[in-house]
CHARMM internal coordinates of N, CA and C (Angstrom, degrees):
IC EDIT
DIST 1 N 1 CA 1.4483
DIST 1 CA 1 C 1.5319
ANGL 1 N 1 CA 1 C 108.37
DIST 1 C 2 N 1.2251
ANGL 1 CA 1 C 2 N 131.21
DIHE 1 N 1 CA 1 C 2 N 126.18
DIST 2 N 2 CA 1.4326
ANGL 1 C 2 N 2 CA 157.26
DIHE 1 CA 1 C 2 N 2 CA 175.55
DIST 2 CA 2 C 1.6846
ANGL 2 N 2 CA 2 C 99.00
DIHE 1 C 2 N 2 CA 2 C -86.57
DIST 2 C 3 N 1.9083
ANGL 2 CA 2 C 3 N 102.11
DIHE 2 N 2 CA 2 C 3 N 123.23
DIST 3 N 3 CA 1.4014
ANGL 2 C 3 N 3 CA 115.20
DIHE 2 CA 2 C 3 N 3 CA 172.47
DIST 3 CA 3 C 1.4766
ANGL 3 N 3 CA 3 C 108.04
DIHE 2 C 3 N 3 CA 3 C -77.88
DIST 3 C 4 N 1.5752
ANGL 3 CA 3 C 4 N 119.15
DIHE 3 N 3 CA 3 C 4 N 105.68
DIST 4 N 4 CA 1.6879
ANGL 3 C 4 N 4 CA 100.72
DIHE 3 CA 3 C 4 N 4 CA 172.58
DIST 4 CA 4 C 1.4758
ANGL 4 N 4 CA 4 C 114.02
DIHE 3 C 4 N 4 CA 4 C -87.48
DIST 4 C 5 N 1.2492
ANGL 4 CA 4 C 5 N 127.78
DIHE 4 N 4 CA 4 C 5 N -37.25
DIST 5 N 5 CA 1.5601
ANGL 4 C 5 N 5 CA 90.65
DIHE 4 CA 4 C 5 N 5 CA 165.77
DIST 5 CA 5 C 1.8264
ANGL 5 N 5 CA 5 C 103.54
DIHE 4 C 5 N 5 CA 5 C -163.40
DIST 5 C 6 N 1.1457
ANGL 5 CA 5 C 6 N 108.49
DIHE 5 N 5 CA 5 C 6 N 154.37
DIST 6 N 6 CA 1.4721
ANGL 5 C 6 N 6 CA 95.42
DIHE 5 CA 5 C 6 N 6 CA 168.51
DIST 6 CA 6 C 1.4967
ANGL 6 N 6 CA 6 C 141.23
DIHE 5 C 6 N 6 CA 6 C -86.75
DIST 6 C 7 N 1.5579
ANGL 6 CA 6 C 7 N 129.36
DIHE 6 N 6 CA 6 C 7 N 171.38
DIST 7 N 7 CA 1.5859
ANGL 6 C 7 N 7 CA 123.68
DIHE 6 CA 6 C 7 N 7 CA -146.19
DIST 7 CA 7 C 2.0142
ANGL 7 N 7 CA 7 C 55.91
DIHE 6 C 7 N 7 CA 7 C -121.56
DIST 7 C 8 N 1.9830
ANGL 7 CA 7 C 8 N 81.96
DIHE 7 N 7 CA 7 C 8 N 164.11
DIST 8 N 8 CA 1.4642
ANGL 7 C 8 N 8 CA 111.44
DIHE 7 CA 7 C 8 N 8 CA 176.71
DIST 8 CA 8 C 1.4691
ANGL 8 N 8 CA 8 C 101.58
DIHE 7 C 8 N 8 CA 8 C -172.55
DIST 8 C 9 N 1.5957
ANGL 8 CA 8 C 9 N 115.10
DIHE 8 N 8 CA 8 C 9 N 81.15
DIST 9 N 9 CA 1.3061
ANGL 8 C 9 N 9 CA 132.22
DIHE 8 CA 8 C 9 N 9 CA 142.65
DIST 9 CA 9 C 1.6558
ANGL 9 N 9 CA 9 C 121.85
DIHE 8 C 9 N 9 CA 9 C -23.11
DIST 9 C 10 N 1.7783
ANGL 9 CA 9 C 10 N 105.36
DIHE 9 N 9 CA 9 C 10 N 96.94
DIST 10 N 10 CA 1.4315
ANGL 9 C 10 N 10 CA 97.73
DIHE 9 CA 9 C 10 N 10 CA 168.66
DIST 10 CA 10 C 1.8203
ANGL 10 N 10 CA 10 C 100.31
DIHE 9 C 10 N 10 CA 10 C -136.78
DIST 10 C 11 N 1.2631
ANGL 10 CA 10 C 11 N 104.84
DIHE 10 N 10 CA 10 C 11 N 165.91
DIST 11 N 11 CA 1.4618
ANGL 10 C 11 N 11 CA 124.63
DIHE 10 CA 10 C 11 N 11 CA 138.82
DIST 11 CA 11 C 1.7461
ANGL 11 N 11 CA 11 C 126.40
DIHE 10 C 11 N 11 CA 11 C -20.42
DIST 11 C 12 N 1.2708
ANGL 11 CA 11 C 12 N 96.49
DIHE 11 N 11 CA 11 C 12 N -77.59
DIST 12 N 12 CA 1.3057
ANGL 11 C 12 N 12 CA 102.89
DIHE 11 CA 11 C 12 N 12 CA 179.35
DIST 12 CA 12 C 1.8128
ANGL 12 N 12 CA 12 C 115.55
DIHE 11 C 12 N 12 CA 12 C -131.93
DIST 12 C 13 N 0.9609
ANGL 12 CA 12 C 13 N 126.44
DIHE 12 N 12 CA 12 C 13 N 125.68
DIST 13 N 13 CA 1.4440
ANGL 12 C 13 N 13 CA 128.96
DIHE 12 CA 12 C 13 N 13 CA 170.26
DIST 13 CA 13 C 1.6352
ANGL 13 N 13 CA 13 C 118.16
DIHE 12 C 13 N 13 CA 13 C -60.55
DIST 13 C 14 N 1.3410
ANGL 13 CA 13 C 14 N 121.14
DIHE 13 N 13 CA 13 C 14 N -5.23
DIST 14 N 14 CA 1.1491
ANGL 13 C 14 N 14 CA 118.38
DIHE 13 CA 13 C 14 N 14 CA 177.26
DIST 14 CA 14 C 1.0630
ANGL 14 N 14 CA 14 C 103.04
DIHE 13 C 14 N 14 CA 14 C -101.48
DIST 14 C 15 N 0.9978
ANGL 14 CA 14 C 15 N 143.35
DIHE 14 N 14 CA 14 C 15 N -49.34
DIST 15 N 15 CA 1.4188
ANGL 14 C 15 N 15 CA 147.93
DIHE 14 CA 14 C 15 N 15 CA 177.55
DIST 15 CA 15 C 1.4965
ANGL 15 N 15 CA 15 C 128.93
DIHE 14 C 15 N 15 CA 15 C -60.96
DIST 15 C 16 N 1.4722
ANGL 15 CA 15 C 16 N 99.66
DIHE 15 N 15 CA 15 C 16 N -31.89
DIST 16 N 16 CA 1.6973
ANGL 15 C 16 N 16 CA 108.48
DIHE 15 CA 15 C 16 N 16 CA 148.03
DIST 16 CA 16 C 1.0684
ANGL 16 N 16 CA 16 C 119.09
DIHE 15 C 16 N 16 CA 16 C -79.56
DIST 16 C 17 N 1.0704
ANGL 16 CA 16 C 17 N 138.27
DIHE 16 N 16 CA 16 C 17 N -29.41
DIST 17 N 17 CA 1.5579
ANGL 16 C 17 N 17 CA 133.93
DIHE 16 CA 16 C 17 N 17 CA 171.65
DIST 17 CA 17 C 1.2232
ANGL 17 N 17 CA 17 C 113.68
DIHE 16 C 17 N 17 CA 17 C -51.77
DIST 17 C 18 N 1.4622
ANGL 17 CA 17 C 18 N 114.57
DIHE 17 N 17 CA 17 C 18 N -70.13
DIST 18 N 18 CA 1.3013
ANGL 17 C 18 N 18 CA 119.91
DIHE 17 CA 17 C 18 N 18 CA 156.18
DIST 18 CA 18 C 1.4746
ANGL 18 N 18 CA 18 C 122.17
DIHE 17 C 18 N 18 CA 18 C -1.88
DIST 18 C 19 N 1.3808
ANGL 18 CA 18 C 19 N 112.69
DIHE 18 N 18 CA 18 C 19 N -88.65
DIST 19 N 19 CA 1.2197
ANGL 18 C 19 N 19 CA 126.05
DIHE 18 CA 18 C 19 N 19 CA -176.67
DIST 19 CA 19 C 1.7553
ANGL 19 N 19 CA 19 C 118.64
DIHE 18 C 19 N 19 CA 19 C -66.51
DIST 19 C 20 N 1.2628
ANGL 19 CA 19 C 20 N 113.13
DIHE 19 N 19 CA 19 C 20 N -10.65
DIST 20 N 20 CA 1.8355
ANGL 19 C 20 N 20 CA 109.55
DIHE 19 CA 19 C 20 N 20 CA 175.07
DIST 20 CA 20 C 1.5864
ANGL 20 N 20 CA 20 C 70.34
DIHE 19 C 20 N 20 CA 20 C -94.60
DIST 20 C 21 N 1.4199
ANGL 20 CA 20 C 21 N 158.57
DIHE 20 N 20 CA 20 C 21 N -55.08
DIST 21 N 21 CA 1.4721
ANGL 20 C 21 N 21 CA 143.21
DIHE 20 CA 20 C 21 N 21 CA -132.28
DIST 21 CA 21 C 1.8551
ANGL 21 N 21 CA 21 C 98.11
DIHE 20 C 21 N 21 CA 21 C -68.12
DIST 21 C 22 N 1.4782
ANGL 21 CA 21 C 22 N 119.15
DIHE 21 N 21 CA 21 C 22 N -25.11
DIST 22 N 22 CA 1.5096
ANGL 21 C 22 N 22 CA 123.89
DIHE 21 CA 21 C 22 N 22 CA -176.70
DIST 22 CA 22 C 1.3345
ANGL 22 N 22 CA 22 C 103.94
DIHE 21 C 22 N 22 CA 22 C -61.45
DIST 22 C 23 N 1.5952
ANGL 22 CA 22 C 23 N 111.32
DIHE 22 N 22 CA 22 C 23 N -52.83
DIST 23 N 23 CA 1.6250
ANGL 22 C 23 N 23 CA 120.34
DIHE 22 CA 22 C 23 N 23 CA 173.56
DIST 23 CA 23 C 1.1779
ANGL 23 N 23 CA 23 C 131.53
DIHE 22 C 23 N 23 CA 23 C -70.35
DIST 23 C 24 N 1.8237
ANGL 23 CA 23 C 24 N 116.51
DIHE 23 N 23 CA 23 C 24 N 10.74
DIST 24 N 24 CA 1.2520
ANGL 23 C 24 N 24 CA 100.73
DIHE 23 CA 23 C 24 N 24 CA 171.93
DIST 24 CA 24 C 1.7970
ANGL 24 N 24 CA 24 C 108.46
DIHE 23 C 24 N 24 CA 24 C 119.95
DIST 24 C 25 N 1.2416
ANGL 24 CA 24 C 25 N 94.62
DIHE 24 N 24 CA 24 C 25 N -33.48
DIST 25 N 25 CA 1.7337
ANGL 24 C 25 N 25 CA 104.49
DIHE 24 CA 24 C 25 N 25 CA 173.48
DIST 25 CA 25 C 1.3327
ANGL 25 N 25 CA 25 C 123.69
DIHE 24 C 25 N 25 CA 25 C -53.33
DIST 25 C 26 N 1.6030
ANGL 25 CA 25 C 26 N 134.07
DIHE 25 N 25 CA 25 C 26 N 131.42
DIST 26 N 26 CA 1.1898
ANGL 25 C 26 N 26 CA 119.38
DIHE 25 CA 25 C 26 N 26 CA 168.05
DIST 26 CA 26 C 1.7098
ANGL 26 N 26 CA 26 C 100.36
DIHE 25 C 26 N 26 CA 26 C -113.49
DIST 26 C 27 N 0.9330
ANGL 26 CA 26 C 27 N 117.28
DIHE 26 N 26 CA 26 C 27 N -161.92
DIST 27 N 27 CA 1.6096
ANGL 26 C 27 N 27 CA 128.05
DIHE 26 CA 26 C 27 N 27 CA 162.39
DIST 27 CA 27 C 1.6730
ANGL 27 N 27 CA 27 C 114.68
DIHE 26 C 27 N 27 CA 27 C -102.43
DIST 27 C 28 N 0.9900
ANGL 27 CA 27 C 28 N 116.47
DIHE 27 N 27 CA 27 C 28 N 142.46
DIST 28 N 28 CA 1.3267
ANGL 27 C 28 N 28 CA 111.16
DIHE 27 CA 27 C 28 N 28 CA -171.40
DIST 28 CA 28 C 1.8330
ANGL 28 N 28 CA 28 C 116.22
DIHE 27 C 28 N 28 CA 28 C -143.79
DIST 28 C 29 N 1.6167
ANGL 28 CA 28 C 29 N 98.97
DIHE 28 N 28 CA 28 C 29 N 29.33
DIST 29 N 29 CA 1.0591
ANGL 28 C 29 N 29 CA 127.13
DIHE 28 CA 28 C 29 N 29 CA -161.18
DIST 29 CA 29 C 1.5539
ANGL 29 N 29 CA 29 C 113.17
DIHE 28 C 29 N 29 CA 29 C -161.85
DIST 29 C 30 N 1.5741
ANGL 29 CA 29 C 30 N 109.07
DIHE 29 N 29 CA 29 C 30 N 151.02
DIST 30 N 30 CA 1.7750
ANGL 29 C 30 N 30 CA 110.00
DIHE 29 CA 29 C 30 N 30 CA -173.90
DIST 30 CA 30 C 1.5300
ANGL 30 N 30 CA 30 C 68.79
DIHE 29 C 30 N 30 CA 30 C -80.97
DIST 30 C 31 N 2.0583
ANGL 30 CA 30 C 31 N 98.08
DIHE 30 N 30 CA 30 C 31 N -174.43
DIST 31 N 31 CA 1.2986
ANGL 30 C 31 N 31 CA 118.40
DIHE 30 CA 30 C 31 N 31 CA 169.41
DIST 31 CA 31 C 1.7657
ANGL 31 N 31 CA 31 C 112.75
DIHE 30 C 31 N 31 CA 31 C -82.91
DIST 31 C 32 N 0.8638
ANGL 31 CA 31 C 32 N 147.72
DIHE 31 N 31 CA 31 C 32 N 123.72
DIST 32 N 32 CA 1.6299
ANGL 31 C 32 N 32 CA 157.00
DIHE 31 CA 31 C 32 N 32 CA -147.65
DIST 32 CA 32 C 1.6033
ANGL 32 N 32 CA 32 C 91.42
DIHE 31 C 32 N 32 CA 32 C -123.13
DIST 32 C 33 N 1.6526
ANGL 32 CA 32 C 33 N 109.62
DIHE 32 N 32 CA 32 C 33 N 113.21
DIST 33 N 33 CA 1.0827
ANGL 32 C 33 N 33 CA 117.02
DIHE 32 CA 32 C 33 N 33 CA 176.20
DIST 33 CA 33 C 2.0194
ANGL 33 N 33 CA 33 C 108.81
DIHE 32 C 33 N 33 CA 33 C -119.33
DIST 33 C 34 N 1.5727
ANGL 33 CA 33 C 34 N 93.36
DIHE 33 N 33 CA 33 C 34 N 97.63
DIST 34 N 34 CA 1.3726
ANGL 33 C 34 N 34 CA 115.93
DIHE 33 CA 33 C 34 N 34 CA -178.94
DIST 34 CA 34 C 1.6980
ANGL 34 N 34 CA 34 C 111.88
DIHE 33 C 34 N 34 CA 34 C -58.05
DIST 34 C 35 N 1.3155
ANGL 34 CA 34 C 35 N 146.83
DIHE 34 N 34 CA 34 C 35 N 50.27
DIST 35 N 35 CA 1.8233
ANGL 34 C 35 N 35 CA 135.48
DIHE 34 CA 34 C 35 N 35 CA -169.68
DIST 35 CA 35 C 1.1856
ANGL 35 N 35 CA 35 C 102.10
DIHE 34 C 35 N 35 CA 35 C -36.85
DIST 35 C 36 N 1.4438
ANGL 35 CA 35 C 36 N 134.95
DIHE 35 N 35 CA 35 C 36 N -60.53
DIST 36 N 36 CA 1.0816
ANGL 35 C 36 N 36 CA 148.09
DIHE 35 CA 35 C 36 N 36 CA -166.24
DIST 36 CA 36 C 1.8147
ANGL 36 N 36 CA 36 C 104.21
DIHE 35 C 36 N 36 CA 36 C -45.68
DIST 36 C 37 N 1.1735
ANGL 36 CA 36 C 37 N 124.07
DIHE 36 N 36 CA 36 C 37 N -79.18
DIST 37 N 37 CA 0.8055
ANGL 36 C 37 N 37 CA 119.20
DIHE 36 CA 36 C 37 N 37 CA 175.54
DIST 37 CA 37 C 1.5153
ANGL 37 N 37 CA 37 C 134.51
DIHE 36 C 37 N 37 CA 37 C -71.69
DIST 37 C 38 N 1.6842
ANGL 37 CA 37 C 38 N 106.90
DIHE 37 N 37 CA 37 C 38 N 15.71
DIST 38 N 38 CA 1.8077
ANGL 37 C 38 N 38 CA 120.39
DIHE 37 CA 37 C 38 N 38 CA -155.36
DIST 38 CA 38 C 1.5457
ANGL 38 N 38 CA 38 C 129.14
DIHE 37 C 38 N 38 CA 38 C 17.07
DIST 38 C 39 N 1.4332
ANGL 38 CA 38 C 39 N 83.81
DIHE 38 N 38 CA 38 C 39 N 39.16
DIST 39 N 39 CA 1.7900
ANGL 38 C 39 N 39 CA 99.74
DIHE 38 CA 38 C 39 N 39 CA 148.20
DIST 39 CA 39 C 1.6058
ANGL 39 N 39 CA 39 C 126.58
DIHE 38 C 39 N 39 CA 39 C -127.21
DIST 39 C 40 N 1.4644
ANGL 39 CA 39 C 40 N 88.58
DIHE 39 N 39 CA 39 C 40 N 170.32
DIST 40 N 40 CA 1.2251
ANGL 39 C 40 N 40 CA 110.59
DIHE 39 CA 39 C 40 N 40 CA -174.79
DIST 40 CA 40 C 2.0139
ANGL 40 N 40 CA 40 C 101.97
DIHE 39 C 40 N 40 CA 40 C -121.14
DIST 40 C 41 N 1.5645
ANGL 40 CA 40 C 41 N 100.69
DIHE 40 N 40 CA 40 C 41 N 143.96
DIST 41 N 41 CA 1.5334
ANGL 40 C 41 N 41 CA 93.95
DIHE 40 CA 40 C 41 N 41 CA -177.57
DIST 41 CA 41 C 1.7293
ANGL 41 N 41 CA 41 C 97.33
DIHE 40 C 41 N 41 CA 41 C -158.07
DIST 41 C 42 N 1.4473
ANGL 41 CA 41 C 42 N 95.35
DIHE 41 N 41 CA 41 C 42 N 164.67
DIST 42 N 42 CA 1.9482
ANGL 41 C 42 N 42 CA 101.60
DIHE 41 CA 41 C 42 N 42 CA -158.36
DIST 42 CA 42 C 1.6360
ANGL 42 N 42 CA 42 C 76.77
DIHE 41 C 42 N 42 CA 42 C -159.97
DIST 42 C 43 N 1.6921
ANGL 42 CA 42 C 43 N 109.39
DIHE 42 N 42 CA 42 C 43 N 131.31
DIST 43 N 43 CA 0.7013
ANGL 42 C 43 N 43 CA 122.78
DIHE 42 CA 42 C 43 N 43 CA -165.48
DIST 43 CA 43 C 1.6863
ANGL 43 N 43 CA 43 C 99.38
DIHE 42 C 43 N 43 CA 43 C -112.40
DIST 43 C 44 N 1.2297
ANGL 43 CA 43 C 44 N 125.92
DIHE 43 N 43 CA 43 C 44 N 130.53
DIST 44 N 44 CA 2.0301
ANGL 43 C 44 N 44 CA 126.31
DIHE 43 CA 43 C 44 N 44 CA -171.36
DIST 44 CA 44 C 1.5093
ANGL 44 N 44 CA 44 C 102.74
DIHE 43 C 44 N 44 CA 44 C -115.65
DIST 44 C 45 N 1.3175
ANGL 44 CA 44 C 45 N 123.26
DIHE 44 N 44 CA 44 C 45 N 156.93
DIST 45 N 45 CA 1.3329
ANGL 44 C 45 N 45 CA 112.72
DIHE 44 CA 44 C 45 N 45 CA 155.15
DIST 45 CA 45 C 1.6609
ANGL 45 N 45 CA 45 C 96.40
DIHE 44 C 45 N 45 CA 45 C -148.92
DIST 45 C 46 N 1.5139
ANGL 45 CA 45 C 46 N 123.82
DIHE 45 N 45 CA 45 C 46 N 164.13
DIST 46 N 46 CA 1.1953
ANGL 45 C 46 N 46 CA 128.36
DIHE 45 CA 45 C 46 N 46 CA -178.32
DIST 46 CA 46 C 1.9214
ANGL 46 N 46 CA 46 C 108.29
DIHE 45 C 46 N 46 CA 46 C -119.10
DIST 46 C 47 N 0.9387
ANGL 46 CA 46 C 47 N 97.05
DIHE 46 N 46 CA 46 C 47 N 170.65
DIST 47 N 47 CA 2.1140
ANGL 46 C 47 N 47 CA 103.51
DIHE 46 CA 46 C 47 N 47 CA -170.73
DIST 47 CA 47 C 1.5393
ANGL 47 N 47 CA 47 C 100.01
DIHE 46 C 47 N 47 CA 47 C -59.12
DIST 47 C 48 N 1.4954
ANGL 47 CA 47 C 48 N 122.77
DIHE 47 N 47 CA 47 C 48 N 16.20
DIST 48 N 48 CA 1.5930
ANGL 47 C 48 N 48 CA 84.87
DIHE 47 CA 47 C 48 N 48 CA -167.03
DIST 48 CA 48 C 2.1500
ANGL 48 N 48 CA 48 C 62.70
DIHE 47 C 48 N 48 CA 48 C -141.12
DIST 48 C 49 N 1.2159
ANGL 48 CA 48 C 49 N 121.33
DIHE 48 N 48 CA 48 C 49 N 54.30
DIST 49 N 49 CA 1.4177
ANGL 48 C 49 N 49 CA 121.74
DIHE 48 CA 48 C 49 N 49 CA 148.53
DIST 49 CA 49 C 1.7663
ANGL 49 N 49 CA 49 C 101.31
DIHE 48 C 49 N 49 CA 49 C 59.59
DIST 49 C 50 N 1.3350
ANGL 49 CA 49 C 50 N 128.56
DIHE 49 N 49 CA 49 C 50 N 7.56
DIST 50 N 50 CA 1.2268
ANGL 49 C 50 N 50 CA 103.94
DIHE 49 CA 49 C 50 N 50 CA 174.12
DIST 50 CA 50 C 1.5683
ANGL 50 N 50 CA 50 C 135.84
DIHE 49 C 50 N 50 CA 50 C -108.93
DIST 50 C 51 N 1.4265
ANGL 50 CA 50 C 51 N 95.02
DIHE 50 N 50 CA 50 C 51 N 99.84
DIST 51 N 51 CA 2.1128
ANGL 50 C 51 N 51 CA 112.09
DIHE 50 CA 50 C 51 N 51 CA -148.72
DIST 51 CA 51 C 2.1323
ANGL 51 N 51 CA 51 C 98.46
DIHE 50 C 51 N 51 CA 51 C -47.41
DIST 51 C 52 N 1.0245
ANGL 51 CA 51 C 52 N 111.58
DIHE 51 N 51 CA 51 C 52 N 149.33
DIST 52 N 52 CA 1.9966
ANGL 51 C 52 N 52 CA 103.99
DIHE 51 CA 51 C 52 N 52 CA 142.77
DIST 52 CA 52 C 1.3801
ANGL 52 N 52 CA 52 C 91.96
DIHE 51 C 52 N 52 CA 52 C -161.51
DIST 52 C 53 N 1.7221
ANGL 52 CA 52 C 53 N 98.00
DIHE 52 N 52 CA 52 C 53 N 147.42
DIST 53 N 53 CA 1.0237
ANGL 52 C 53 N 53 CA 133.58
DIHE 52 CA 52 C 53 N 53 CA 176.40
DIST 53 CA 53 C 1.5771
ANGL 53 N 53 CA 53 C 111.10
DIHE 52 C 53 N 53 CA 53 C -84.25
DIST 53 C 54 N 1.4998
ANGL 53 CA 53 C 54 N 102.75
DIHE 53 N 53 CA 53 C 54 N 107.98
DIST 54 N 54 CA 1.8265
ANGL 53 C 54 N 54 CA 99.23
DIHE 53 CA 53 C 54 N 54 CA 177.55
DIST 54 CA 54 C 1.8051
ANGL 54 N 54 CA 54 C 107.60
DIHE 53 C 54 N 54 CA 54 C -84.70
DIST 54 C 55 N 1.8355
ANGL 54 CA 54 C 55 N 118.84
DIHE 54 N 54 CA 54 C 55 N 126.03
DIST 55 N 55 CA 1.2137
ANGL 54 C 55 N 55 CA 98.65
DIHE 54 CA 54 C 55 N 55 CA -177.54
DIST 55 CA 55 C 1.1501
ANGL 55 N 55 CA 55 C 97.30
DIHE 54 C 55 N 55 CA 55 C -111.52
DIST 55 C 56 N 1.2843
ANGL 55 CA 55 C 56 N 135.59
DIHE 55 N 55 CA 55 C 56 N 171.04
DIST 56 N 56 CA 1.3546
ANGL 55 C 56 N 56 CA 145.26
DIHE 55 CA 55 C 56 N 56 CA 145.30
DIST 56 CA 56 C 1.3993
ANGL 56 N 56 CA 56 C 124.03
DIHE 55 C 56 N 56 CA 56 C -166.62
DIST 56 C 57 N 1.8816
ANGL 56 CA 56 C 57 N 102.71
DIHE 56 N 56 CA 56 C 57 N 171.23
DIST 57 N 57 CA 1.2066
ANGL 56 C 57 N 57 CA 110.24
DIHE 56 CA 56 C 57 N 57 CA -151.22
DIST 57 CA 57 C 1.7225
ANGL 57 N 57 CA 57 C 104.83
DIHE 56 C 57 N 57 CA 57 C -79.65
DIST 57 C 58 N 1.5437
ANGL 57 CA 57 C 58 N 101.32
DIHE 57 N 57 CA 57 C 58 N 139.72
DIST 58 N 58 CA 1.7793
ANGL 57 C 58 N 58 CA 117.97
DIHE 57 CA 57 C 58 N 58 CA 166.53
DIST 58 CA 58 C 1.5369
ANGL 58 N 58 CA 58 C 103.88
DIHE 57 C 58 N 58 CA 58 C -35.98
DIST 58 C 59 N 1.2978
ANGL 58 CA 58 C 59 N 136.05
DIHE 58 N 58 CA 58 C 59 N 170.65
DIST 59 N 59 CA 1.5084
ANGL 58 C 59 N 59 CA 141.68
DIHE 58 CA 58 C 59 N 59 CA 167.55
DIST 59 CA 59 C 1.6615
ANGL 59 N 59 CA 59 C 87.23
DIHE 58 C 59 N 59 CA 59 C -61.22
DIST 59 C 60 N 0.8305
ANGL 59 CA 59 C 60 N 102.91
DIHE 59 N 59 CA 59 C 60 N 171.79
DIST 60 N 60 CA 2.0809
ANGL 59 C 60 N 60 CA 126.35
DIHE 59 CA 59 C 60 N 60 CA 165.49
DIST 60 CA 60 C 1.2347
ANGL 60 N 60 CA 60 C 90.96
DIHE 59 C 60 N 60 CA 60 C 24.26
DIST 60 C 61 N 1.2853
ANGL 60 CA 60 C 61 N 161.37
DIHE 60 N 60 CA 60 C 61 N -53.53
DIST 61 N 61 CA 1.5329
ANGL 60 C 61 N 61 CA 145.62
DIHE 60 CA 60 C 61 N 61 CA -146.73
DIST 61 CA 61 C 1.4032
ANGL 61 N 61 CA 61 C 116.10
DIHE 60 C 61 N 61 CA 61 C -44.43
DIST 61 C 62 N 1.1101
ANGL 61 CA 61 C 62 N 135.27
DIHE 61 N 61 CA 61 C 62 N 147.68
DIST 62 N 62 CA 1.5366
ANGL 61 C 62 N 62 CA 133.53
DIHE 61 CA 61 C 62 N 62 CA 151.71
DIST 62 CA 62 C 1.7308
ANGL 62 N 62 CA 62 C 92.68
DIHE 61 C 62 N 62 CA 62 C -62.01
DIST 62 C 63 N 1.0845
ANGL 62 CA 62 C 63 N 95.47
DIHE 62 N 62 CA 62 C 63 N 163.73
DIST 63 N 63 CA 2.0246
ANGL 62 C 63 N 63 CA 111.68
DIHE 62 CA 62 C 63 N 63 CA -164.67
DIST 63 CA 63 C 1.5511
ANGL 63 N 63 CA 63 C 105.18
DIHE 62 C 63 N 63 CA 63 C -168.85
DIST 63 C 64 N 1.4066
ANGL 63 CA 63 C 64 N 107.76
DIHE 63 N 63 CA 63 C 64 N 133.38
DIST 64 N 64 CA 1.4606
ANGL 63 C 64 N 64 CA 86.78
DIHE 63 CA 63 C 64 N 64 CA 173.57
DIST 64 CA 64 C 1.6209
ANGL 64 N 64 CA 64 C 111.25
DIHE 63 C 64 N 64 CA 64 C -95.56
DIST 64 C 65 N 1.3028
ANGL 64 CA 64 C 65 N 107.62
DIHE 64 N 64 CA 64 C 65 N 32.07
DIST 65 N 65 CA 1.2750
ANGL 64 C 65 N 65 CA 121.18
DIHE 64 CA 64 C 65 N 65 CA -170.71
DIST 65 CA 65 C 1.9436
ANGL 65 N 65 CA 65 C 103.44
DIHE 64 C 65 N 65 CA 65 C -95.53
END
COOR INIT
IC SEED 1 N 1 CA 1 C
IC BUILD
């Protein structure tokens, strides 16, 4: 089994972006706004192929985030 990419539970997606963008991270994805599940998720990857998915919670929604 092949790891395709990792999840990274935050607060805010801008603010993690931010901070993986120091290390090298870009975005490699629009922002994906899940209702159903009251998230929101932006997918990054860096030059050496290793993807994560930043998720986080909608404003006010319950989330299981």
């Amino acid at each position: 089994m092949k790891l395709h990419h990792y999840g990274f539970a935050t607060k805010s997606i801008e603010k993690s972006l931010n901070e993986f963008e120091k290390i090298g991270y870009q975005a490699i994805s629009e922002k994906i706004i899940d209702p159903i599940q009251g998230v929101e998720l932006l997918f990054i990857n860096n030059e050496n192929n290793h993807p994560i998915e930043l998720v986080a919670p909608l404003d006010g929604n319950e989330s299981p985030i």
